[in-house]
C-alpha positions as CSV (number, residue, x, y, z in Angstrom):
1,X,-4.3,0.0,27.0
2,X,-6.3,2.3,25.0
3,X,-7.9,0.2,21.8
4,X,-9.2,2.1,18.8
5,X,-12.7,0.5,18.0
6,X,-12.0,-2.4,15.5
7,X,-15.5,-3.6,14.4
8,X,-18.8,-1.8,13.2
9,X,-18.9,-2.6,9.5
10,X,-20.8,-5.2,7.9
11,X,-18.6,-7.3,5.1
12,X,-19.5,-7.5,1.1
13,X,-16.6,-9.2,0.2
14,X,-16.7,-11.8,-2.2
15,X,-15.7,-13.0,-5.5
16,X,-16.5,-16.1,-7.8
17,X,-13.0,-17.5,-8.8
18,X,-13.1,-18.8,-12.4
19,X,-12.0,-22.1,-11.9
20,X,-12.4,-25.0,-14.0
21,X,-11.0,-28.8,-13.7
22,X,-12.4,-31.3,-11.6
23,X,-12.7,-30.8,-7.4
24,X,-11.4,-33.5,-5.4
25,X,-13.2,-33.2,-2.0
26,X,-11.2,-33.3,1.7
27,X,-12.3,-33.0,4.7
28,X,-10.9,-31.4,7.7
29,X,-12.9,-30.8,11.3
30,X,-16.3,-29.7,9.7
31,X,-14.6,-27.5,7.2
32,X,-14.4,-29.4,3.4
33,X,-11.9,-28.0,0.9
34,X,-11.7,-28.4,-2.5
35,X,-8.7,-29.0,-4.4
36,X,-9.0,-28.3,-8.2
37,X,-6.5,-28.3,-10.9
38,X,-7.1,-25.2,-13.5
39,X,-7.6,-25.8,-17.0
40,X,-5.9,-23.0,-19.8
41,X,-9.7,-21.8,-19.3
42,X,-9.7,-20.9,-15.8
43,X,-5.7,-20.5,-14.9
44,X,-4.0,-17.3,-13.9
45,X,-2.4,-15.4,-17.0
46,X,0.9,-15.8,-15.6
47,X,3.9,-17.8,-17.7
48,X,3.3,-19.8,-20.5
49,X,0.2,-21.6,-20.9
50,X,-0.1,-25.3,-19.8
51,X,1.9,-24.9,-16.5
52,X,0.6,-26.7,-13.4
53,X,-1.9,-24.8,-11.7
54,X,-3.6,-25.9,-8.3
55,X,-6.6,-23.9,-6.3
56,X,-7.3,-25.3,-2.6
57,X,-10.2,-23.6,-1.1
58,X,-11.5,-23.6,2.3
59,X,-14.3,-22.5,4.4
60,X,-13.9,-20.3,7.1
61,X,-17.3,-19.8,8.0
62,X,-20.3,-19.6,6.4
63,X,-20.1,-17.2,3.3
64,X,-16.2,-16.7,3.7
65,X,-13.8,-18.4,1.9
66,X,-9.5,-18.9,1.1
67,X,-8.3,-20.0,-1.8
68,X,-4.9,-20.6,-2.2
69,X,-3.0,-20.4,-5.7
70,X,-0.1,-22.1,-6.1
71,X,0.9,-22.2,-9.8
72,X,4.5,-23.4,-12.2
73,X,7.2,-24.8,-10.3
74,X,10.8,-23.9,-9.8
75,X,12.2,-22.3,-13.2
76,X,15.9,-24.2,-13.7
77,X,16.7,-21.1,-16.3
78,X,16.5,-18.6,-13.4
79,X,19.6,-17.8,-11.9
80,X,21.2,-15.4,-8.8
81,X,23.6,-11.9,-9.9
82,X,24.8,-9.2,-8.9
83,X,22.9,-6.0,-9.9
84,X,25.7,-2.9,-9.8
85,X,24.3,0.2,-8.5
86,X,24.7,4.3,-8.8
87,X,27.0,4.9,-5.9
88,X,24.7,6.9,-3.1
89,X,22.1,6.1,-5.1
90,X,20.2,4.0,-1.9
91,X,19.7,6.7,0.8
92,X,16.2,5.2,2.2
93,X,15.6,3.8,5.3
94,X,12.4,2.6,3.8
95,X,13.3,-1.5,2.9
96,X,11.0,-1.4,-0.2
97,X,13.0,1.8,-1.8
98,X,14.0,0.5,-5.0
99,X,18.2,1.2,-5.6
100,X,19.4,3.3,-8.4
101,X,19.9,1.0,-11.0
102,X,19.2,1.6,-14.1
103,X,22.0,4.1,-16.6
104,X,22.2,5.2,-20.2
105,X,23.7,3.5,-22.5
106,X,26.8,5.0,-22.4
107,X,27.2,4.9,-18.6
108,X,25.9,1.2,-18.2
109,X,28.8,0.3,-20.9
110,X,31.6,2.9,-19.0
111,X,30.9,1.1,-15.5
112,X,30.8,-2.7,-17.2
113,X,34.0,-1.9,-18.9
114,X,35.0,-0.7,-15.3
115,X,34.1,-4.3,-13.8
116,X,35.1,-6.2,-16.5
117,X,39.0,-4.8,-16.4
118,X,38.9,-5.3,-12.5
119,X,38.8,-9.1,-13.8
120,X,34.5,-9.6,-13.2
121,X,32.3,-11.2,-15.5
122,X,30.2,-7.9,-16.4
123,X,27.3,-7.7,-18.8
124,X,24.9,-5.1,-20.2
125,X,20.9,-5.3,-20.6
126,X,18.5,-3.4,-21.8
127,X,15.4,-3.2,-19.8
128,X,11.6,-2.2,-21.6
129,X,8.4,-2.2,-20.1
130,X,4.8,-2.9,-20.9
131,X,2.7,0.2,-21.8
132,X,-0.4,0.9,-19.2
133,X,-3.4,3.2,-19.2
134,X,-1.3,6.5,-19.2
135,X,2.6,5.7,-19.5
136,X,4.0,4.6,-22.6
137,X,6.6,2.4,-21.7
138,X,9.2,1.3,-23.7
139,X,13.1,1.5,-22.4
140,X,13.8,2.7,-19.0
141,X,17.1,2.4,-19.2
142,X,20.3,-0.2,-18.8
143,X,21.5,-2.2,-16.1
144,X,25.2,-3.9,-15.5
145,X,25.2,-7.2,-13.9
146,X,28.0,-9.3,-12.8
147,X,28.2,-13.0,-12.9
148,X,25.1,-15.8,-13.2
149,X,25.4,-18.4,-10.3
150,X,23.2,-21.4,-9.0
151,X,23.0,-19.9,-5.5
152,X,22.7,-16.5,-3.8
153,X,25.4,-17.8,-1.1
154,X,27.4,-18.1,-4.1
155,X,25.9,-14.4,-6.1
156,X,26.7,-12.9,-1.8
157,X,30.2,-13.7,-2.1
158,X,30.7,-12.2,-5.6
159,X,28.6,-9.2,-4.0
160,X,31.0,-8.6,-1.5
161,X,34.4,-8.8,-4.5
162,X,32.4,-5.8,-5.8
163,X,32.1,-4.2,-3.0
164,X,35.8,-4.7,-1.8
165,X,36.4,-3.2,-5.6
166,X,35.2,-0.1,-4.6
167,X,31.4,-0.7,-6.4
168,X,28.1,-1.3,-5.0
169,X,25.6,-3.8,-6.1
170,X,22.7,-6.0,-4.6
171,X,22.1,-9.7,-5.2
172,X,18.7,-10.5,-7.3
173,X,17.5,-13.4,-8.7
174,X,16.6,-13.3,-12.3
175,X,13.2,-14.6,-11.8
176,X,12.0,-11.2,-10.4
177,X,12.7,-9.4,-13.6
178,X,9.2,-10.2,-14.8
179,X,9.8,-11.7,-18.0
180,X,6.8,-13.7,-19.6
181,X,8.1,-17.1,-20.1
182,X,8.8,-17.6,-16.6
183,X,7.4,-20.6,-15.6
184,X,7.1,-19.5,-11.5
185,X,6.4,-20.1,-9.0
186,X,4.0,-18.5,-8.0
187,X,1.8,-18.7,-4.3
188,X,-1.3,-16.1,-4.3
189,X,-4.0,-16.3,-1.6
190,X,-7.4,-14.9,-1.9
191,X,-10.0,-14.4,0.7
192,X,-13.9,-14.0,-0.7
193,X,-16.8,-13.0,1.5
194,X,-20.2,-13.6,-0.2
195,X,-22.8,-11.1,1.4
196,X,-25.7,-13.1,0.8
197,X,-24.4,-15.6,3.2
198,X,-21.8,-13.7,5.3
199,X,-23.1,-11.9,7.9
200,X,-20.0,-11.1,10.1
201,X,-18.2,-7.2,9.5
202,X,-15.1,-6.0,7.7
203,X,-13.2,-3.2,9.7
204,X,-10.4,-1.1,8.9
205,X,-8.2,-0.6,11.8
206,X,-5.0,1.4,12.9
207,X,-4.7,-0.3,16.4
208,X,-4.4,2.3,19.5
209,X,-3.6,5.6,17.8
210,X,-2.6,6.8,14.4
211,X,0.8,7.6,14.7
212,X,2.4,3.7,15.8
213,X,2.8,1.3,13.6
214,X,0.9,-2.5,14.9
215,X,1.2,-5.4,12.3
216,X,-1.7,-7.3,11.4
217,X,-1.4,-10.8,13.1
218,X,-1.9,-8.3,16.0
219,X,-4.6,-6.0,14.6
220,X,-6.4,-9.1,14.2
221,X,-5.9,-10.9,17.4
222,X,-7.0,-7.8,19.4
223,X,-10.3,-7.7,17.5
224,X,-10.9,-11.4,17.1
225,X,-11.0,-11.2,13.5
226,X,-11.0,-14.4,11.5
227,X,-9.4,-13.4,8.9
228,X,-7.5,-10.2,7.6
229,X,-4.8,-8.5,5.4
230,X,-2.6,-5.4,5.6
231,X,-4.3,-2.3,4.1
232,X,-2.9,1.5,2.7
233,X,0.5,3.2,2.0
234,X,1.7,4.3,5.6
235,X,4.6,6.8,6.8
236,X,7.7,4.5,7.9
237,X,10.7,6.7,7.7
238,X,10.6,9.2,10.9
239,X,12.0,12.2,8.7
240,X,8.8,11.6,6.8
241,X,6.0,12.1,9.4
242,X,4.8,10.1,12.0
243,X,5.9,6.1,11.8
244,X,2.1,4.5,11.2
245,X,0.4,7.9,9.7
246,X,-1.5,6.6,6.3
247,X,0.2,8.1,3.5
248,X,-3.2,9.2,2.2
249,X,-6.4,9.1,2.8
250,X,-8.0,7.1,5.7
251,X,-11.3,7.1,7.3
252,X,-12.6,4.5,9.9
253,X,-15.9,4.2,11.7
254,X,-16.8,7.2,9.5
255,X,-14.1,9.5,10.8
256,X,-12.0,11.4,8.4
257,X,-8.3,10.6,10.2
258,X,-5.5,11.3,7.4
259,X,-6.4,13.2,4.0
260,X,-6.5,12.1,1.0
261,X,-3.0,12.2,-1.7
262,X,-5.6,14.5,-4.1
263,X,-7.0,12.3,-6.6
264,X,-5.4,9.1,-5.7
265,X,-7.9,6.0,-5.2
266,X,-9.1,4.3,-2.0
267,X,-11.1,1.3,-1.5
268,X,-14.4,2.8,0.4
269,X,-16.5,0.4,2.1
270,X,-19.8,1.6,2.6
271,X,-23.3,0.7,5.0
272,X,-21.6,-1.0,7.1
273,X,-19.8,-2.9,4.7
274,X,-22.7,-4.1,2.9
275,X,-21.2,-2.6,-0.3
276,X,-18.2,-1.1,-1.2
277,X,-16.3,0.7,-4.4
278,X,-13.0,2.1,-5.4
279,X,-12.9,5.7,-6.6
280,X,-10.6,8.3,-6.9
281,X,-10.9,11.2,-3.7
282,X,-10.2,14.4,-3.0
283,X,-11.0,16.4,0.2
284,X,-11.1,20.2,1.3
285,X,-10.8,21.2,4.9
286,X,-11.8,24.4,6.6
287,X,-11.3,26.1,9.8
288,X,-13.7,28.7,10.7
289,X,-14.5,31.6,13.5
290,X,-16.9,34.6,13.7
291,X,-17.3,34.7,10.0
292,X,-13.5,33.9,9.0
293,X,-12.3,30.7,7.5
294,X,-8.9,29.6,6.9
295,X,-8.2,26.3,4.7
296,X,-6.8,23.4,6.6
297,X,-4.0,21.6,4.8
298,X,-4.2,17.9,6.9
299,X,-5.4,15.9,9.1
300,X,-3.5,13.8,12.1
301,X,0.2,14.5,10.7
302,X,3.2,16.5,11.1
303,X,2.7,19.4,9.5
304,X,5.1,20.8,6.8
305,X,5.5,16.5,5.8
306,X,3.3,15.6,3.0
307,X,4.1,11.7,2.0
308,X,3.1,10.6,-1.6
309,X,2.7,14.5,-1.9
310,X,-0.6,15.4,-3.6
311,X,-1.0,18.2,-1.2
312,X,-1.6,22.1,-1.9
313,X,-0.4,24.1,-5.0
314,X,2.8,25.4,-3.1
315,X,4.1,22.3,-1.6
316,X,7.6,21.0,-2.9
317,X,8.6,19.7,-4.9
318,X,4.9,18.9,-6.3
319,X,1.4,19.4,-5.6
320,X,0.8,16.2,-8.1
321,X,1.0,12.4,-6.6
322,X,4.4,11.3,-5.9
323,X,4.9,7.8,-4.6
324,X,7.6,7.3,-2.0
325,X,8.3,11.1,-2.1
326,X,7.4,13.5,1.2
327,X,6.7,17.0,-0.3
328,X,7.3,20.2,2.1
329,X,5.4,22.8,3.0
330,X,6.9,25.4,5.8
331,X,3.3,26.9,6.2
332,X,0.6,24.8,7.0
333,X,-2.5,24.7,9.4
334,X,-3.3,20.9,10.5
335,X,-5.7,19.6,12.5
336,X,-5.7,16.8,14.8
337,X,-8.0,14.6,16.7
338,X,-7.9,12.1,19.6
339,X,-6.7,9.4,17.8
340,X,-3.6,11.2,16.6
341,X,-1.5,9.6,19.9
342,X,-1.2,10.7,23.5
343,X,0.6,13.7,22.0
344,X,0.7,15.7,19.1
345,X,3.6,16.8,16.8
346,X,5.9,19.3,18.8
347,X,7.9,21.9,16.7
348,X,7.9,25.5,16.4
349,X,4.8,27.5,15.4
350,X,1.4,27.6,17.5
351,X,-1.4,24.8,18.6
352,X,-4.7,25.8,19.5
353,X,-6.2,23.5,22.3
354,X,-9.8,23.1,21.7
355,X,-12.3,20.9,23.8
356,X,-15.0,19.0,23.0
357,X,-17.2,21.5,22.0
358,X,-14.5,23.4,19.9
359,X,-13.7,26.6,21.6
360,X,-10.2,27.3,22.4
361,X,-9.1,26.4,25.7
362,X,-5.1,27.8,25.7
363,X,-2.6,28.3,22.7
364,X,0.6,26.6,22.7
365,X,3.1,28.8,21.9
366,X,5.4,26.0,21.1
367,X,3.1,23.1,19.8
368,X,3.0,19.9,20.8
369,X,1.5,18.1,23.9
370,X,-1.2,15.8,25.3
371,X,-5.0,17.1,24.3
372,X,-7.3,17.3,27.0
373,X,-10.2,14.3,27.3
374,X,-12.3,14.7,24.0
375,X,-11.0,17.5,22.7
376,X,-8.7,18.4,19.7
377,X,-6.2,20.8,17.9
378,X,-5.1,22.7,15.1
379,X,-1.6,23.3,14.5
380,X,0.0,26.5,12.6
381,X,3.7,26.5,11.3
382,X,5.1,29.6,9.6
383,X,2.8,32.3,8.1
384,X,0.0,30.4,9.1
385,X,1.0,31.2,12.4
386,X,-0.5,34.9,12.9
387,X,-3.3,33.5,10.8
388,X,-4.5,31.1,13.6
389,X,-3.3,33.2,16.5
390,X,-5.8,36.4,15.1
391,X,-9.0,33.4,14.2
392,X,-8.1,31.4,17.8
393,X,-9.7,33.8,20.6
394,X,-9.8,32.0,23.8
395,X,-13.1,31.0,24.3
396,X,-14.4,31.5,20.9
397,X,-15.5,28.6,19.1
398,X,-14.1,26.6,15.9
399,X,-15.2,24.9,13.8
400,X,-13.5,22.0,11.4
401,X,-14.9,20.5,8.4
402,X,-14.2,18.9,5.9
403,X,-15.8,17.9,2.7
404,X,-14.3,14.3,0.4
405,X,-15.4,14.0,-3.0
406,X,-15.5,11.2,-5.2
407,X,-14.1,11.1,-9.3
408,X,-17.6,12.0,-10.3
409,X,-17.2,15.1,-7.9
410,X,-19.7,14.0,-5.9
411,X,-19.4,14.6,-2.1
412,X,-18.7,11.6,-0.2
413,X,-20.6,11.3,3.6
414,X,-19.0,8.8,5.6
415,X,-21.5,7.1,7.9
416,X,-20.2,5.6,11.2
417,X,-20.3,2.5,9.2
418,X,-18.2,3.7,6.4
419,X,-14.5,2.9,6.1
420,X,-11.5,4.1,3.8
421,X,-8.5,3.3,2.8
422,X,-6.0,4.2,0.4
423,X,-4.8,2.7,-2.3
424,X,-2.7,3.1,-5.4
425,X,-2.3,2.5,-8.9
426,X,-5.7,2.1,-10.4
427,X,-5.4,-1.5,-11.8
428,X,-8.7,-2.6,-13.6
429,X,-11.7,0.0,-14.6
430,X,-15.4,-1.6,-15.8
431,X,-13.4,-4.9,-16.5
432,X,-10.7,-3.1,-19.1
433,X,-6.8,-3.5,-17.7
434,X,-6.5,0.1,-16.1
435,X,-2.9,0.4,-14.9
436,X,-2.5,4.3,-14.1
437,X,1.1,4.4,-12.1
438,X,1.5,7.7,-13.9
439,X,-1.9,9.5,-12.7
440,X,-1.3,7.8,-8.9
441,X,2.3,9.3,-9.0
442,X,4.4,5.9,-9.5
443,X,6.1,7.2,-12.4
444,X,9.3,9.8,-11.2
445,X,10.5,11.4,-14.5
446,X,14.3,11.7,-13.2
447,X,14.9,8.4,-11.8
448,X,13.5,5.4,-13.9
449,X,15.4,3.1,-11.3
450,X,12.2,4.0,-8.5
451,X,10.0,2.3,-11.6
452,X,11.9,-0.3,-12.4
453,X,12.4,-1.4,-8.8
454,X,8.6,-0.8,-7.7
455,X,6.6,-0.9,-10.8
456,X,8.7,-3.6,-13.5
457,X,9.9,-5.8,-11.6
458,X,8.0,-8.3,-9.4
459,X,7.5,-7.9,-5.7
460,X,4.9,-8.9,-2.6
461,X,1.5,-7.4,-3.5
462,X,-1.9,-6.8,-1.8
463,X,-4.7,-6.0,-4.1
464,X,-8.2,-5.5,-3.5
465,X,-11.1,-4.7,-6.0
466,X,-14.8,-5.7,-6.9
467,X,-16.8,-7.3,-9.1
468,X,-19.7,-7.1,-11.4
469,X,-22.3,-8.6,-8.7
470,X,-20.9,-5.6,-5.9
471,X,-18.7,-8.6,-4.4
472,X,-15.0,-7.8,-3.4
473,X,-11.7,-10.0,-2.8
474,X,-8.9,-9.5,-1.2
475,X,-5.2,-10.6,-3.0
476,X,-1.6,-11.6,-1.6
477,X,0.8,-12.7,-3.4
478,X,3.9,-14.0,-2.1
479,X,7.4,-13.0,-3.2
480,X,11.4,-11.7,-2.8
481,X,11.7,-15.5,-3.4
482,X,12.1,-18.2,-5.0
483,X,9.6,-19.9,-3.9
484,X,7.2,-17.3,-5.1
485,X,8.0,-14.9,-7.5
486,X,5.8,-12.1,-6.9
487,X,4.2,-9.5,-9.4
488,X,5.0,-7.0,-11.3
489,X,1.8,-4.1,-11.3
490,X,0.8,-5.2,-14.8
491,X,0.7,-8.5,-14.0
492,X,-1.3,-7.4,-10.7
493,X,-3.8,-6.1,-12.9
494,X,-4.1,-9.5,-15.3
495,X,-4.2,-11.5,-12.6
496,X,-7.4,-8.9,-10.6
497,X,-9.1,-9.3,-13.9
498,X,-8.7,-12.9,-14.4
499,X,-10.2,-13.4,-10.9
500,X,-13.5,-11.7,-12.4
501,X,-12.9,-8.4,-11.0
502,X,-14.4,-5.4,-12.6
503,X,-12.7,-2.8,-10.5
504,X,-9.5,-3.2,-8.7
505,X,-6.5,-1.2,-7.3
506,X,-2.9,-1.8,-5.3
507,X,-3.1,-1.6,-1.6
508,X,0.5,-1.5,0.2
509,X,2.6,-4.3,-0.5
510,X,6.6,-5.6,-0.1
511,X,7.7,-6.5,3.0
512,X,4.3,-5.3,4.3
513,X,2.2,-8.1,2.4
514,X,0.5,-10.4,5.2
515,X,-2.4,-12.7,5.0
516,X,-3.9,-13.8,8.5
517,X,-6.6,-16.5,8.6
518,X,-7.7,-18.3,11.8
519,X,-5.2,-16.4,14.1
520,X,-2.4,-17.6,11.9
521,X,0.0,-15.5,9.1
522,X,-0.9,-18.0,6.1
523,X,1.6,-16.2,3.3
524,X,5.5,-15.5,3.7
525,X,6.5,-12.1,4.7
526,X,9.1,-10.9,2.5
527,X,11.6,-9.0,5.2
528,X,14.4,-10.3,6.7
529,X,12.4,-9.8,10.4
530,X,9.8,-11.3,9.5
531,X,5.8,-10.3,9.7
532,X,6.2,-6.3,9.4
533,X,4.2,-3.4,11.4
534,X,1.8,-1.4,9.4
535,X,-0.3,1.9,9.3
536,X,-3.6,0.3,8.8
537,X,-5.7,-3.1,8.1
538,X,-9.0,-5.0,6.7
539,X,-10.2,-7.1,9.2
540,X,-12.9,-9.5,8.4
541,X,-15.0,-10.0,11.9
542,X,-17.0,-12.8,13.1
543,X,-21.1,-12.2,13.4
544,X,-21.5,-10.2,16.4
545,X,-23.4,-12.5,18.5
């Protein structure tokens, strides 16, 4: 099978957790792990102060460490419901799409009176959240929920009386709702890679081709990583793209493979690994032929599908960022490279063929089909059709570029040894709390229900950010459970900062949060199936030897 290079970068990951307490040392093999108990002084700002908090690190190999977090116990105040939902208001075949949930006032009091006179124990709450960097918070809105049991067998069975009503609702369990004095769980593992001792490589990988989805356990197994964790946003719905395209931007081994969502951020690794940032990107592409150039709109996805929009000025419904939302465009000129799959998108419009010197080898009246050894395409749909057709002579030559450019507007040259992926919102900036779900698109003016459900509340989430000596760390926090709560995005940010982190962002999280160390999956996948496949990874390699 055909394997997409997985190593080539050198890793600077690492990060000093602030723990205090006293270590108690164990020994397993030749590996010695410390287990400490966190003073107020060094614990995680999650819950009220005082709650239990244990850290139990261990060495993987030299200069690359796992700690796990396990702080509060079981909260007897939390119970299971029944949240009522908008009827039609969960179309998504995405798992992590948050229901329509939240009403008015007026509407949340009509449908409880509803339930209520159907003979079911309805209520009414009013839901606020925290302020960030640039939202203002305050109410989103109300929910109805129905009943407060001891068990979700016993919140399932009330589920279904609702639904037999002629309602819809999910069951939730109250300690997801993200309230401060919660007293957990909570179960967060983080892996740090100190450069001045480390000497193995962290790789960003998509597995065989761009457009399949792979999940990490495997990502890691086929490159013999040691340790890794699930990476950017990704296409999952087919009606959005291709299944496995990152939904922004994504370079690897230096190779600009899926554009950037304009202005969103992206954890950039850079030398090799050797250091690495996260900054905001934007890109500019190009197509050009005996002195005419026409702008390229992507890279390595279906064209007309733009997910987490961010795109050009006449994409709809937005050219802004727009989480969870694919914009369309009926005119677009993509390109695509060998790493797209063993075919490229078919649909009407017009493919250029190129080979591996650029000039045009057929055009496809109808696009789509296999490229030939070491070559590439460009795609045209709509009025970009006669565009391309008049620029793509046979024989004659094109040439792509493209041009990425940091917050700073700096241009950004990826080295072979230079890897991107992308990321979203912005959690901490110089050390400040730097929440930006508004800037990065997680904020969707007519449906506070998508914030609620993927902002407020608490879910799975991967974060990644750096700190003040150029050191990184990669987070996972478990949750969709009661074993581990999760986080909500402002508590991702506390908790980033409270690991010493100076910069920091959101990487892809839910269902697709996973944590592999020594060829194992160390945290608890949140979906029903189990471990699920992703668009992309961070593999942490072993010293070449």
């Amino acid at each position: 099978m055909k394997k997409r290079r997985l190593g080539g970068a050198a890793v600077a990951l690492g990060v000093v957790l602030a723990v205090t307490g006293h270590p108690v040392q164990a020994t397993a093999g030749n590996r010695t792990t410390d287990i400490r108990i966190a003073d107020a002084s060094g614990a995680l700002p999650l819950g009220p102060a005082g709650l239990a908090e244990t850290r139990t690190t261990r060495t993987l190999q030299p200069g690359l460490t796992l700690t796990r977090i396990v702080r509060g116990t079981v909260d007897p105040a939390h119970r299971w419901t029944v949240e009522a939902t908008i009827p039609g208001g969960d179309t998504s075949p995405d798992p992590d799409a948050p229901p329509t949930t939240l009403k008015d006032k007026a509407s949340a009091d009509e449908l409880a009176a509803d339930l209520r006179a159907e003979g079911f124990d309805a209520r009414v709450e009013q839901v606020t959240t925290p302020s960030t960097a640039d939202y203002s918070g305050g109410t989103l809105g109300w929910r109805v929920r129905v009943g407060d049991f001891t068990s979700q067998s016993a919140a399932a069975t009330e589920r279904i009386r609702v639904i037999n009503a002629g309602h819809s609702g999910s069951v939730t369990y109250t300690g997801w709702d993200g309230a401060t004095s919660d007293r957990g769980p909570w179960r967060i593992d983080v892996l740090t890679i100190d450069p001045r001792t480390f000497r193995g490589t962290l790789d960003a990988a998509y597995g065989p081709d761009i457009e399949n989805r792979e999940t990490v356990s495997t990502l890691a197994a086929d490159a013999g990583a040691v340790a890794a964790v699930n990476a950017g946003f990704f296409v999952l719905d087919p009606r959005s793209g291709a299944p496995g395209d990152p939904a922004g931007i994504g370079v690897y081994d230096g190779r600009l493979l899926s554009e950037p969502v304009s202005g969103r951020p992206g954890l950039v690794v850079h030398d090799g690994g050797r250091r690495s940032q996260i900054t905001r990107l934007t890109w500019e592409g190009r197509v050009t032929a005996h002195g005419t150039t026409l702008p390229l709109d992507g890279v390595d996805r279906v064209p007309g599908l733009i997910r987490n929009c961010g795109g050009s000025e006449d994409d709809s419904p937005t050219s802004l960022p727009l989480h969870d939302v694919t914009c369309t465009n009926p005119d677009q000129l993509v390109a695509f490279t060998q790493e797209y799959g063993a075919n490229t998108p078919q649909g009407e419009g017009v493919e250029a063929v190129l080979d591996s010197r650029g000039r045009v080898l057929e055009l496809r009246s109808v696009r789509g089909g296999p490229l030939p050894s070491g070559g590439s395409s460009i795609q045209a749909t709509g009025r970009q059709v006669a565009e391309l057709t008049a620029l793509a002579r046979p024989g004659e030559r094109l040439r792509v570029e493209t041009t990425l450019r940091d917050d700073q507007g700096r241009r950004v040259t990826p080295s072979p040894g230079t890897d991107i992926v992308n990321a979203g919102p912005e959690l901490v900036r110089d050390g400040r709390l730097h929440v930006t779900p508004a800037t990065d698109g997680m904020v969707h003016p007519d449906d506070p229900s998508w914030y609620y459900g993927w902002v407020h509340k608490r879910n799975p989430r991967t974060l990644v950010g750096t700190d003040a000596a150029g050191r990184t760390v990669l987070v996972t926090a478990d949750g969709r459970s009661t074993a581990s709560l999760g986080l909500s995005i402002t508590e991702s940010a506390k908790v980033a900062r409270s690991l010493g982190l100076r910069d920091a962002a959101n990487l892809d999280g839910g269902g697709s949060t996973t944590m592999v160390a020594n060829g194992q999956v160390i945290n608890d996948p949140s979906d029903a199936a189990g471990e699920r496949p992703v668009g992309d990874a961070l593999l942490i390699l072993p010293r070449r030897r």
